[in-house]
C-alpha positions, 0 to 999 in steps of 0.5 A: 629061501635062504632069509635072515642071513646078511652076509656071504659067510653065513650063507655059505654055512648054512648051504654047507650044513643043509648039504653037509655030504655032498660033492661041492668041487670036483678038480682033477681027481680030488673031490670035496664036500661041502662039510669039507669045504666048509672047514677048511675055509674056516681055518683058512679065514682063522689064519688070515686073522692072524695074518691080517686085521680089519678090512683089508683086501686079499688077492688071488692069483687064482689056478682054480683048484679046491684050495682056491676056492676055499680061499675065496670063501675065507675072505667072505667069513672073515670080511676080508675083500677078495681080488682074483688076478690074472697071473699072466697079465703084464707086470706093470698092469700087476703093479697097478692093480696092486697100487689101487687095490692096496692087499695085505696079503697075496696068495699064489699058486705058482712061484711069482716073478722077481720084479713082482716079488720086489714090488710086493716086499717093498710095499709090506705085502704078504705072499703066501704059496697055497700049493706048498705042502707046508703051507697047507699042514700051517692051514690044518693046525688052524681052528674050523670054528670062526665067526660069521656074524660081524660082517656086514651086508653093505660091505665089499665081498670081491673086487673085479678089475676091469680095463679102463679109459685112462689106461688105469684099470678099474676095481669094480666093488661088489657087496655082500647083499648085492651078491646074496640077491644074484644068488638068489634070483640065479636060483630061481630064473635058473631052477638051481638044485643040489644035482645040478653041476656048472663046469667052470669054464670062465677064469676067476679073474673075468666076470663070468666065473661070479655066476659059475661060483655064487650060484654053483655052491651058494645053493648047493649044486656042485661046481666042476673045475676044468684046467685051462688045458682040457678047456683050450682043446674044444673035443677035449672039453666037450668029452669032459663035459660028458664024462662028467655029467655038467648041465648047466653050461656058461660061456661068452658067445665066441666060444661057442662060435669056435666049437661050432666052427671045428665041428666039435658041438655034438648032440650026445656030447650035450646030453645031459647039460639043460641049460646052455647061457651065454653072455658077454657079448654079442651072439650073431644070428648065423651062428646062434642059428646053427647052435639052435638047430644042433640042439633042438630040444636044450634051453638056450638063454642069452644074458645081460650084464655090466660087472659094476651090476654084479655079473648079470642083471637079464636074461632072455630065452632064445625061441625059433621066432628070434631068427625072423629079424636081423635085430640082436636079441634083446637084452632080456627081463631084468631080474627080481626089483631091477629095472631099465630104463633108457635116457638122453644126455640129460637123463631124461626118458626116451620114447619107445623106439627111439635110441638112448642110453641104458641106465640100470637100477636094483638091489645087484647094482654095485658099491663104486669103484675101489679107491675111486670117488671121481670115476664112481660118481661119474657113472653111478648116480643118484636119481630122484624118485617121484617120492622125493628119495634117491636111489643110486642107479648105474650108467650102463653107456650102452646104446639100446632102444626098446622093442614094442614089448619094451625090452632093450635092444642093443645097438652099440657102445656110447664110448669107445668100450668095446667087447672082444671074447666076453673081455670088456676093453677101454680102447684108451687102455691100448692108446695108454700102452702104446705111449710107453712105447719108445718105437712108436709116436702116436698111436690111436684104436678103432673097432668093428666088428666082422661077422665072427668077432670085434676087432681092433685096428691101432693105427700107429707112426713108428719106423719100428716093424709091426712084430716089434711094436706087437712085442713091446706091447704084450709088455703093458697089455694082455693078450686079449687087448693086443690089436688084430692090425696095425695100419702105419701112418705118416702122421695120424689126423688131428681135430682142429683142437689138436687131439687125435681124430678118432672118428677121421681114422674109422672114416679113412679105413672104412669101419 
C-alpha cells in the first residue's frame, strides 16, 4: 500500500520508479516503460507550464496512443485538470463542452475541423498536434524533472462529460483523492499485480476507460491499447486478445452480447484472461448464461457505478445460483468506506423490500459539476449525520430495492436517463436537438428495452422524411444518441398544462 501520497502525480512516480523496467503501454508495435513513461510525461508537464498557468483545464482529443496517455499523466503532475473529447461528436456539441470546460490548451492528434478551428482561436485557445514530429522533438528538449508536491488532494483530476437533461452536456469533476481511493480498492477487489495486462477497450472519452487507465498503470500492470480498428471486428479482437496474453477484460454488456452472437467467444481465445468485468448496463440473464457456461472456469464480475461516483463504486461475483431468479443481478457490495442506501422523495429510508431511490456515499463520491453550482446541488447533497456533521452523499436516481442480503436490486430509471451500449443519455438531450431542427415541430423520446438492448423511439411532426430528419440530427447528436425509430404524428399529445405527455406516447406505442 501506497500512503503518504495526496496527489495522482506523486502516485504515478512512485509506481514508475518501483517498476522502473517494466512494459507500462503497448500500442501497435511501440512499447514503453514505466521509466519511460515517466519521463516523458514529465516534460510534457514542463511544456504546458510554460504554456499555460494555475489551474486551467486541458482537453484531449484522445487516439489512444502512448503520447495520449502520457498527456494525461502531464496534466495530473502539473494540476492541470484533464477533459478527454470525443473527436467525432457533432461541432455544436464540441463547442459546448468547450464553452463549460473553458481550456487553454487542446491537444489533437489529427487535424481539426475549420469551423472548430475558428471557434477555438476566436476564444484564445491553444491547439497543439501531438502526432507531429515537430511537436514531439519541442516535447524532447524539455526537462524530465518536475514538481509533484503542490498539487492538492481535493483538487480536480479529469473532467468526464456526460449527456444532460437540458441538452447541455455535463462535466462530471472527479478529484485527485477520489481517483487514489478507486485506485486502490481496484487493486485489492481485483488482486492487481504488475503481470496483469488490461486491454483497453473503452474510448477515453466514456467512463469505463477510468477503470482501464488508473488501475492499469497506477499499480503497475501494463495497459494494451487496441486501435478502434482491431476492436470493431470481434474475431479480430478476440485473436489479439490472445496474442497479446490480456487478462483482466472490461466492457459494457452489449459487447459482449455482440461477440456471443456472431459466435466469435471461444474457450482458447479466453485463455489467459481471469477476470471478465462488465458495467454499464444491464446484463440479460439469456445471454450472461450463455457466457457462463462458455467459460465455465473465468471470474465473471458485474460492476455498479454513476461517473459522478468515479467510474464504479460495487461490484458482485456472478455464481451459477444467479441464474435461479429472473431479478437483474444486484448491483453488488459497495467497495472499501462506501455505502448505499435507498430512500422516498423525502430522503428518508425505505423498508427491505420496498422500492426507493439509490443514494451513494464514500470517499469515490465526486466534486459536482464543473462550472455548474445549480445542477450540482440538485443531486450531490448534504445529509445529516447522527453525529451532527454532514457528509456530501450523490443521488443516484436509480430505482433499487434491497434483496434479503440487503443488496440492491436495480429495476429502473427515476428520470428519463436511460443506458444504451454503457453510454449514459438524458432523452431531453435528443428533444433539445430535435428543436434545432427546421423540418420538425415537435418531437419528444421514449424508451424500452427489448431482449438485446434499450431503444429509443422519437416521436416527431414533420413533413420532412425520416432519412432526412435522421441526417439533420447526426449534426447536434452522436451516433449513439441518434433513435432507432421514429414514429410520425399529426400532432403530439399534451398534458393539460400544455407540455408534451411523455408517458401518453409510451401508453399509445405500448412500451
Amino acid at each position: 500500500m501506497i500512503k503518504n501520497i495526496f496527489n495522482l502525480g506523486l502516485y504515478f512516480e512512485h509506481v514508475s520508479k518501483k517498476f522502473k523496467s517494466s512494459i507500462a503501454i503497448e500500442y501497435q508495435d511501440n512499447e514503453i516503460t514505466f521509466g519511460e513513461l515517466n519521463n516523458l510525461s514529465s516534460k510534457i508537464g514542463n511544456f504546458l507550464k510554460a504554456e499555460i498557468k494555475n489551474s486551467n483545464l486541458v482537453c484531449i482529443f484522445n487516439d489512444k496512443s502512448i503520447f495520449s496517455y502520457a498527456i494525461m499523466i502531464a496534466c495530473l503532475k502539473c494540476g492541470f485538470p484533464y477533459c478527454n473529447v470525443d473527436p467525432n461528436s457533432p461541432q455544436k456539441r464540441l463547442k459546448k463542452i468547450f464553452k463549460i470546460a473553458k481550456p487553454k490548451i487542446v491537444f489533437s492528434f489529427k487535424k481539426i475541423n475549420k469551423e472548430l478551428v475558428d471557434f477555438l482561436e476566436k476564444n484564445d485557445l491553444k491547439t497543439f498536434y501531438y502526432d507531429e514530429q515537430s511537436f514531439s522533438k519541442k516535447i524532447y528538449n524539455f526537462n524530465s524533472s518536475l514538481k509533484l508536491n503542490k498539487v492538492l488532494s481535493n483538487e480536480i483530476a479529469y473532467v468526464m462529460f456526460t449527456s444532460g437533461s437540458t441538452g447541455i452536456p455535463k462535466g462530471v469533476a472527479i478529484s485527485h483523492q477520489n481517483v487514489i481511493n478507486f485506485i486502490r480498492w481496484g487493486k485489492e477487489q481485483f488482486k492487481i499485480t504488475r503481470r496483469d495486462r488490461f486491454p483497453n477497450l473503452n474510448q477515453l472519452y466514456f467512463d469505463n476507460s477510468v477503470f482501464d487507465f488508473y488501475v492499469s498503470l497506477f499499480n503497475g500492470a501494463s495497459i494494451i491499447s487496441i486501435e478502434e480498428g482491431i476492436i470493431s471486428n470481434p474475431f479480430n479482437l478476440l485473436n489479439y486478445i490472445y496474442k497479446k496474453k490480456c487478462t483482466i477484460w472490461f466492457s459494457v454488456p452489449s459487447f459482449l452480447i455482440y461477440c456471443l452472437k456472431l459466435r466469435a467467444i471461444e474457450y482458447n481465445k479466453f485463455s489467459s484472461v481471469r477476470n471478465i468485468i462488465f458495467g454499464g448496463e444491464v446484463f440479460p440473464k439469456k445471454y450472461l448464461l450463455e457466457l457462463f457456461n462458455k467459460l465455465p472456469d473465468k471470474k465473471l464480475t458485474s460492476v455498479y457505478g454513476p461517473t459522478e461516483c468515479t467510474c464504479i463504486c460495487s461490484s458482485y461475483e456472478v455464481s451459477k445460483n444467479d441464474f435461479n431468479n429472473q431479478d437483474y443481478l444486484p448491483l453488488g457490495f459497495p467497495a472499501n468506506n462506501f455505502s448505499f442506501e435507498v430512500v422516498d422523495d423525502n430522503l428518508n429510508e425505505v423498508e427491505v423490500g420496498s422500492i426507493g431511490e439509490l443514494l451513494i456515499k464514500g470517499p469515490n463520491v465526486g466534486i459536482g459539476y464543473l462550472n455548474d453550482i445549480t445542477k450540482t446541488k440538485e443531486v450531490f447533497i448534504k445529509k445529516k449525520k447522527s453525529n451532527g456533521f454532514s457528509e456530501i452523499i450523490y443521488k443516484s436516481g436509480d430505482l433499487v430495492y434491497q434483496n434479503q442480503k440487503n443488496l440492491p436490486i436495480f429495476v429502473g430509471r427515476k428520470d428519463n436517463q436511460i443506458k444504451k451500449m454503457g453510454y449514459r443519455i438524458e432523452l431531453e438531450e435528443i428533444d433539445n436537438a430535435f428543436f434545432n431542427l427546421n423540418s420538425v415541430k415537435e418531437a419528444l423520446c421514449v424508451s424500452y428495452k427489448d431482449e438485446l438492448s434499450v431503444k429509443i423511439i422519437a416521436a416527431v411532426v414533420s413533413d420532412a422524411s425520416e432519412k432526412e430528419i435522421l441526417n439533420d440530427l447526426r449534426k447536434y447528436i452522436p451516433k449513439y444518441m441518434i433513435p432507432d425509430q421514429l414514429i410520425f404524428y399529426k400532432e403530439l399529445p399534451k398534458n393539460p398544462n400544455g407540455k408534451l405527455n411523455r408517458k401518453k406516447i409510451k401508453e399509445e406505442l405500448g412500451i
